[in-house]
ZAZALUM-265270 format. One line per 8 residues: their letters; for each residue x negated, y negated, z negated of N, C-alpha, C. Coordinates in steps of 0.05 Angstrom, whole numbers. Example, Ala and Ser with C-alpha at 12.3 -4.5 7.8 and 13.67 -1.06 7.14 Angstrom:
% ZAZALUM-265270
AS) -264/114/-156/-246/90/-156/-264/66/-156  -257/45/-142/-273/21/-143/-258/-1/-157
***
This chain:
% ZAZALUM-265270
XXXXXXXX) 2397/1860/-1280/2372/1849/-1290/2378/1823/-1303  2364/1819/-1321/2366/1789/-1332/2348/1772/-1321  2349/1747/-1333/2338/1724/-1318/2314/1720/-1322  2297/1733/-1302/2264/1745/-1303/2250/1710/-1293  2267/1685/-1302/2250/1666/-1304/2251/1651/-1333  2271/1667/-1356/2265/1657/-1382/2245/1658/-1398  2238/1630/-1401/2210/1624/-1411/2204/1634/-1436  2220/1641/-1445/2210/1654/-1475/2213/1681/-1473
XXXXXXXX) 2215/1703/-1453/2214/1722/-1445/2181/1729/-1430  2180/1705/-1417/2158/1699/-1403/2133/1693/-1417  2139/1679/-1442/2125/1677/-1454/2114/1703/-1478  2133/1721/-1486/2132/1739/-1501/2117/1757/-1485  2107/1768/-1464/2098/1778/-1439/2074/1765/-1438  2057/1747/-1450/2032/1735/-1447/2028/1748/-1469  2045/1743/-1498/2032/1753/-1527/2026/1787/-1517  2044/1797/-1503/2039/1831/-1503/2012/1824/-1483
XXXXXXXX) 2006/1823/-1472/1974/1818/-1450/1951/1816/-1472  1952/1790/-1493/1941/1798/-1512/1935/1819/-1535  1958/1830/-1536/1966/1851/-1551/1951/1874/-1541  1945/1875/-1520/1931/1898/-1503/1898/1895/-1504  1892/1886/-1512/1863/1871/-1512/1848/1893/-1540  1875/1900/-1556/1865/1909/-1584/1876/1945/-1578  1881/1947/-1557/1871/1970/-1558/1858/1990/-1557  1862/2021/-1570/1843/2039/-1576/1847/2052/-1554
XXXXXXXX) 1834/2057/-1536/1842/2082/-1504/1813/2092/-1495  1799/2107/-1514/1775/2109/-1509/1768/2135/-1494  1794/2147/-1485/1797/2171/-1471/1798/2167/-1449  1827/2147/-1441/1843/2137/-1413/1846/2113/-1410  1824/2101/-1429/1812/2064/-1414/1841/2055/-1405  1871/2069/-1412/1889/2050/-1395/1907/2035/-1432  1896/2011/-1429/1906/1987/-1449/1935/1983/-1443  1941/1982/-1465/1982/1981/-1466/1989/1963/-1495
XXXXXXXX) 1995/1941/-1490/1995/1920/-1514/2034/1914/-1506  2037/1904/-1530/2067/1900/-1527/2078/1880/-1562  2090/1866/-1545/2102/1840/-1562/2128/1840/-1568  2138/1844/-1596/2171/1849/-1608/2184/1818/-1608  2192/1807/-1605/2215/1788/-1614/2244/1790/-1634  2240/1777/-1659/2266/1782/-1673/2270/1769/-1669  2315/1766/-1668/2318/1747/-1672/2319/1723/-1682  2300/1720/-1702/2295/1691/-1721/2265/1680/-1714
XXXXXXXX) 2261/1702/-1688/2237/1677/-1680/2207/1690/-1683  2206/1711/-1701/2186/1722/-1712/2174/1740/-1690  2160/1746/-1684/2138/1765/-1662/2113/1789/-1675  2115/1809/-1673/2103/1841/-1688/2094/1842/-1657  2061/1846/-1662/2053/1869/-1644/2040/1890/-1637  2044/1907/-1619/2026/1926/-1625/2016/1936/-1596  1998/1962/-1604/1975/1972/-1582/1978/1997/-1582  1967/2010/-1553/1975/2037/-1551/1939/2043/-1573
XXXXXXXX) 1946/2062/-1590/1919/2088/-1603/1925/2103/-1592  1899/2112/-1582/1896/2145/-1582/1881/2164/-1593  1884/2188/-1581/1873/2208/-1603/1861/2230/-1577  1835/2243/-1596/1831/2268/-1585/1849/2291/-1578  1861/2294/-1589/1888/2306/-1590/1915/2298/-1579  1919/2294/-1549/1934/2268/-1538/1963/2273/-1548  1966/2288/-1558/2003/2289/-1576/1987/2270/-1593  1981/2256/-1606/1972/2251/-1628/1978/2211/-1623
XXXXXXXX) 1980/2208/-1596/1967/2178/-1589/1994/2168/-1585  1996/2146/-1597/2016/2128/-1602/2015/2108/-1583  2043/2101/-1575/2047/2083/-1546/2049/2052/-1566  2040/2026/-1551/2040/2004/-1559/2069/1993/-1567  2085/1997/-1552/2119/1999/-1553/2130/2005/-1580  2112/2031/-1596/2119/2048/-1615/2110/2032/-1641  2082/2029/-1630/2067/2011/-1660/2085/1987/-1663  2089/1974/-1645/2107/1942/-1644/2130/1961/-1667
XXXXXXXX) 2142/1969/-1661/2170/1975/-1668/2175/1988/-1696  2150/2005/-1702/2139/2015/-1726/2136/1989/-1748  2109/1984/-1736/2104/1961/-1750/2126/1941/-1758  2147/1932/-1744/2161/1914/-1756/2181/1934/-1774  2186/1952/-1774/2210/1971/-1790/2194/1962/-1814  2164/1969/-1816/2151/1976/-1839/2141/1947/-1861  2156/1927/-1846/2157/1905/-1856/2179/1893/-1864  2202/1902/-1857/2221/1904/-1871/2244/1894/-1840
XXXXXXXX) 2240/1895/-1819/2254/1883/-1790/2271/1902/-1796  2295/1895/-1800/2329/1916/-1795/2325/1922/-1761  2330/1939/-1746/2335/1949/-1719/2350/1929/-1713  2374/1919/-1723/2390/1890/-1708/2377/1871/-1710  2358/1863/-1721/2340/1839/-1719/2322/1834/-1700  2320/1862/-1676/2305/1859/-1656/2323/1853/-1636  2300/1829/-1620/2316/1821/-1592/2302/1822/-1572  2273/1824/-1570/2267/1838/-1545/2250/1855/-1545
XXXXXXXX) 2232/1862/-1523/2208/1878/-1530/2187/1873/-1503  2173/1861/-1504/2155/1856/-1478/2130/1880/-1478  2116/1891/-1456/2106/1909/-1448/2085/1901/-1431  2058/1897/-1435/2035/1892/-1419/2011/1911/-1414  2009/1928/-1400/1987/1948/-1379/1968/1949/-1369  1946/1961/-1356/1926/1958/-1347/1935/1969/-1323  1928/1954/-1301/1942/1956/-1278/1983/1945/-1264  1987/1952/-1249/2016/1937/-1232/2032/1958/-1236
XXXXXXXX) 2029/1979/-1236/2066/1992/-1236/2063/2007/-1267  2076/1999/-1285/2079/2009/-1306/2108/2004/-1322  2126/2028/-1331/2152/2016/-1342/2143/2034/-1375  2162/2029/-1390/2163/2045/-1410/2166/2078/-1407  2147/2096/-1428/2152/2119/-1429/2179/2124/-1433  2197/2148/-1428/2220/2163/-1435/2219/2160/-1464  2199/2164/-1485/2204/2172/-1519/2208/2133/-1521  2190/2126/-1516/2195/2091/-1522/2221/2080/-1511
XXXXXXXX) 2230/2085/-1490/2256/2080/-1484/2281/2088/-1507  2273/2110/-1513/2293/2132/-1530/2286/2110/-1557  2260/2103/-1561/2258/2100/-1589/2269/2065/-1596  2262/2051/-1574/2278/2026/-1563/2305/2020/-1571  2322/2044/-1559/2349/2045/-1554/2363/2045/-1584  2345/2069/-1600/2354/2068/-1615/2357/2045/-1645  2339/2023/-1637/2332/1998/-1650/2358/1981/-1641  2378/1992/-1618/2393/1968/-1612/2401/1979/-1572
XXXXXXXX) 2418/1979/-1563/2423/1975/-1541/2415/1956/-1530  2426/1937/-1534/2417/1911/-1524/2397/1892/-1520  2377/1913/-1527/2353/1901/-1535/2345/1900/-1502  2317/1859/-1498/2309/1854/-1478/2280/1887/-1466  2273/1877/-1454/2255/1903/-1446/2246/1889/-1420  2218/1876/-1423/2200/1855/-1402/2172/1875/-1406  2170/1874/-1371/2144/1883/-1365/2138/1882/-1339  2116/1889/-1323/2115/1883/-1295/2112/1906/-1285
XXXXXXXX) 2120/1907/-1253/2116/1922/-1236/2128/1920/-1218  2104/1928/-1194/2095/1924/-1167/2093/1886/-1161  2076/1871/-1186/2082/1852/-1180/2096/1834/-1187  2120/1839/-1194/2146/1835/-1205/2148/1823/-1240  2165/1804/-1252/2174/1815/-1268/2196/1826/-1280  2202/1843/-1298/2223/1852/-1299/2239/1858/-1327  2270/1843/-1322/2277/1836/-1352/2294/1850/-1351  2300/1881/-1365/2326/1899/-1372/2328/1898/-1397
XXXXXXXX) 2360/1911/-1406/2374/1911/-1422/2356/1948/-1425  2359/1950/-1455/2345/1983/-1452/2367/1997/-1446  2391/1995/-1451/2409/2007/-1437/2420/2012/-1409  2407/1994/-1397/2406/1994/-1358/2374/2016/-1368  2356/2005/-1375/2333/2036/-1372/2335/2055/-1377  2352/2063/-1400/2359/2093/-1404/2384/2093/-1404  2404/2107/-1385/2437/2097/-1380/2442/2121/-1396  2428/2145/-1406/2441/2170/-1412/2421/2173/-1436
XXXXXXXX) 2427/2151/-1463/2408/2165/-1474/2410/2180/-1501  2398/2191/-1513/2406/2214/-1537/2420/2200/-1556  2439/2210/-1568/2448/2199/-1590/2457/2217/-1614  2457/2211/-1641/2465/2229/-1654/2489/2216/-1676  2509/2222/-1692/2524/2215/-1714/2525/2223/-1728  2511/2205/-1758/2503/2209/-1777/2528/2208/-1803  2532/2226/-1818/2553/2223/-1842/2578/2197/-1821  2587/2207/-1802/2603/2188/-1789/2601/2163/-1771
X) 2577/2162/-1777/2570/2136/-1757/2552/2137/-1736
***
């Protein structure tokens, strides 16, 4: 675990709380806001939507991560990703982990539960996770 008293971790973890405020969950009332950190300082965030159609509903984790691609954030330009919930035990979905990982191994990954907070590397959260090689790389 990393050092679940760094303040700018801690602090990125208040912006996702806000971040959750703007969510759409008009199905499952459960709010999921989440705060990106690049490394130059910059902060993207986003909120879980959902849909009538629950394949359809996008996790807050996803929009963060979207959203900054679609602004031009290289995947190495991300350095963390904070995660804020409605309610105490909540970690990242399996696809958000997967989709995390693939922005960077190393990437931070802050959120709470049971109480707690909790600062992983996404590679300690998903130790086995999909990979593919593209034209060699």
């Amino acid at each position: 675990m990393l050092n679940s008293s760094d303040t700018t971790y801690l602090s990125l973890l208040e912006k996702a709380d806000s971040a959750r405020e703007n969510a759409y969950c008009a199905y499952s009332n459960f709010k999921v806001g989440a705060a990106l950190l690049t490394k130059s300082g910059n902060i993207i965030f986003g909120s879980n939507v959902e849909n009538a159609s629950y394949g359809l509903t996008n996790c807050a984790e996803r929009s963060a991560i979207f959203a900054a691609i679609s602004r031009g954030i290289k995947p190495q330009e991300i350095d963390a990703i904070a995660i804020s919930a409605t309610g105490e035990n909540f970690s990242p979905c399996g696809a958000c982990r997967q989709v995390i990982f693939e922005m960077g191994s190393q990437i931070a990954v802050i959120f709470r539960f049971n109480g707690k907070v909790v600062i992983e590397r996404i590679s300690d959260l998903l130790p086995y996770s999909f990979t593919i090689t593209i034209n060699g790389q």
